[in-house]
N, C-alpha and C positions, 0 to 999 in steps of 0.2 A: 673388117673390124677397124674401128678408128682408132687411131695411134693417140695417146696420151702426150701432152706436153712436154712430162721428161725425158717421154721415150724417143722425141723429135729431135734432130743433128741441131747444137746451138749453131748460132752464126760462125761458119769458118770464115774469117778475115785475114786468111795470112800470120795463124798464130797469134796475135795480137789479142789483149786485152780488152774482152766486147764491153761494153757501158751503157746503160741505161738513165739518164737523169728522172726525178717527178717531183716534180717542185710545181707550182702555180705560178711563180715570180717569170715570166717569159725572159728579160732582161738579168737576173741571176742565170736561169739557164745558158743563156748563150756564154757571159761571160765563164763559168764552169766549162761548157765545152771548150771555149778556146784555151782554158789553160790547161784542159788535160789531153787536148789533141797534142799538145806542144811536146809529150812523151810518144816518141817512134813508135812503142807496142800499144797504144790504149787506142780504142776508137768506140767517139760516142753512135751509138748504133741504132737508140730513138727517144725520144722525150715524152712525156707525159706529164699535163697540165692538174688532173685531178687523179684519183684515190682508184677510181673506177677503169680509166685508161689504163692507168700503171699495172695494176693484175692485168686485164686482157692482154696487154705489150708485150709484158716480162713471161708470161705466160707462153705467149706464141713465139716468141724471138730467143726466148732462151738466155742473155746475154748473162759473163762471169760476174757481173759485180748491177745490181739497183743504186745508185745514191738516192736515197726518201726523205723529202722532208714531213712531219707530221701534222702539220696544219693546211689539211689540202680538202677542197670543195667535195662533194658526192658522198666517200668515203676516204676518212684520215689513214695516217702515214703505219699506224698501227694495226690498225683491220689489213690495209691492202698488205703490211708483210704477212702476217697472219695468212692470209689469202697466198701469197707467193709461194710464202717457204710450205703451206699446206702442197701446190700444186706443183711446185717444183722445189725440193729440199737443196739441189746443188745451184741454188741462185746467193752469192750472199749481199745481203742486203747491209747498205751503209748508210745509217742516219746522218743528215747535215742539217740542223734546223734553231729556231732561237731558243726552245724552250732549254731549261734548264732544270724542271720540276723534280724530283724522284721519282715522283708518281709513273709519269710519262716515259724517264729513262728506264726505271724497271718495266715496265708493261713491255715497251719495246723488244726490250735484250729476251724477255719471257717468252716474245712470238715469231724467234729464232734471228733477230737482227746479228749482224756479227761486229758491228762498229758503233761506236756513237759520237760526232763532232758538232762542236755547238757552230754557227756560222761566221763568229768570228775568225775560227780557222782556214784559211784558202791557202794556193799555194801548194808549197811544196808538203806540207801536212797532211792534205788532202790526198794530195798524191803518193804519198806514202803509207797513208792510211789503204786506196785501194791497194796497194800492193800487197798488205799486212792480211785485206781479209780475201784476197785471193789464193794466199799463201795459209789459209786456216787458223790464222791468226784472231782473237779478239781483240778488237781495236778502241781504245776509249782514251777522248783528250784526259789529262790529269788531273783536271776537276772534277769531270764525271767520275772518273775511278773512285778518288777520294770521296765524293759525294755517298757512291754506293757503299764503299768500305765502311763509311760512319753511318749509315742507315742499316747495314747489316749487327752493327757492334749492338745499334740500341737495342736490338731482339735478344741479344747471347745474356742468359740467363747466369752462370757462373763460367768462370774460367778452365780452361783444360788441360791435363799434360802432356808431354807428345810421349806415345808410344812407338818411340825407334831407338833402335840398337848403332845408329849410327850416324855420328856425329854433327854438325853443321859446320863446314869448312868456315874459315876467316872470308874467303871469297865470297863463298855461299851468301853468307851473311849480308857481305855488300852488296853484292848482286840484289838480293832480296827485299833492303832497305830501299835500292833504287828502283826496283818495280812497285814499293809501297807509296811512291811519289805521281806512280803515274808514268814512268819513261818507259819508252818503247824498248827494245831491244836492240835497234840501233841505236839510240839514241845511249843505252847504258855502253854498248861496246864503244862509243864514242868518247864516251867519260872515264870509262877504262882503260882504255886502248886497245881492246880486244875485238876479235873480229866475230860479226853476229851469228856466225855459228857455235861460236867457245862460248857465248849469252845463253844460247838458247839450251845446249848441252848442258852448262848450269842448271839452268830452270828445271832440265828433264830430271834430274838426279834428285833437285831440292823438291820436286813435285812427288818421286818417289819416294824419299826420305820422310816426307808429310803426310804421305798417302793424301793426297790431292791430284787434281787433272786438270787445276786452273790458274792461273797467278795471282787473280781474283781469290779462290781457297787459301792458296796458299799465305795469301797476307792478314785473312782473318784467320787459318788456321795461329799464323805469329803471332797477331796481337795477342787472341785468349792463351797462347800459351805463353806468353810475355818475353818471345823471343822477339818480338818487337816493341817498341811503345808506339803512342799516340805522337808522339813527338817524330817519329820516324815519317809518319804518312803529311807531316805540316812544315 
């Protein structure tokens, strides 16, 4: 009986964080690879020029993290996640690419991506982003976030109450505004002075208190209940 893709051992590399690039750009890829080899745990583990590649690759090699961009020859950056996270669910897939449209951001995140960074982010962004969606994190630069957040708002029909019995801390609170901005988790503990596990422990409690499962929910859950404004997310 032939073994399934998911069912195949990913790449052991020494613990190390496996990688896959699929970009068409040959000259962005390279440069991508050398800035995330430059982290002791990551290694890029194979590349893919078009849409078509990148499924077969990722498919057969397994690796923790895809970066995809969505303008790729054969078949785009949105079919082939589509395709990935069909054939194998524990790949996460991280957008890097120019677009900026909604259109393209939603369809993405729809076809199980777990990140989305436009290309002007490299660097240490990048690199923290994989770490964000290896770590089962959602990852989205601060304009996408906002972008979605205001495209979710124009659908909300009227406003809501919250049904909870229990409070939103002073903290909570800040905590919350700073995820309405778009800041990571480190990035809030940073501004805090808190370290990203006291962040995320936040988030879990505010997530419970909202009855939501996403920081994403949670910030539309704020605005329609007007424990946020609009003012908060600009």
């Amino acid at each position: 009986m032939d073994e399934s893709p998911e069912s195949k051992p990913k790449c052991n590399q020494q613990n190390k964080i496996t990688i896959m690039l699929a970009d068409d750009h040959p000259l962005l890829r390279k440069a991508l690879r050398d800035e995330l080899e430059n982290q002791p745990d990551f290694v890029v583990v194979a590349e893919a020029a078009n849409g078509e590649e990148a499924v077969k690759m990722a498919t057969e090699i397994v690796p923790d993290v895809v970066i995809m961009d969505i303008s790729m020859p054969k078949i785009n950056g949105i079919e082939a996640t589509k395709q990935i996270k069909a054939k194998c669910p524990s790949i996460a897939v991280l957008v890097l690419t120019v677009h900026d449209e909604t259109e393209h951001i939603l369809s993405i995140l729809q076809v199980g991506a777990a990140g989305y960074l436009m290309k002007t982010a490299f660097g240490e962004e990048v690199v923290q982003a994989v770490r964000g969606v290896v770590a089962g994190e959602t990852v989205l630069s601060p304009e996408i976030f906002q972008r979605i957040i205001k495209s979710a708002l124009r659908h909300i029909t009227k406003p809501v109450s919250l049904d909870t019995g229990e409070k939103i801390t002073t903290r909570e609170q800040e905590i919350l505004g700073l995820a309405a901005r778009g800041l990571s988790n480190r990035d809030i503990a940073r501004r805090l002075d808190l370290s990203e596990y006291t962040v995320k422990s936040y988030l879990v409690e505010l997530f419970s208190k909202l009855n939501v499962s996403s920081r994403t929910e949670a910030v539309i859950t704020a605005l329609r209940s007007g424990l946020l404004s609009l003012n908060d997310i600009d």
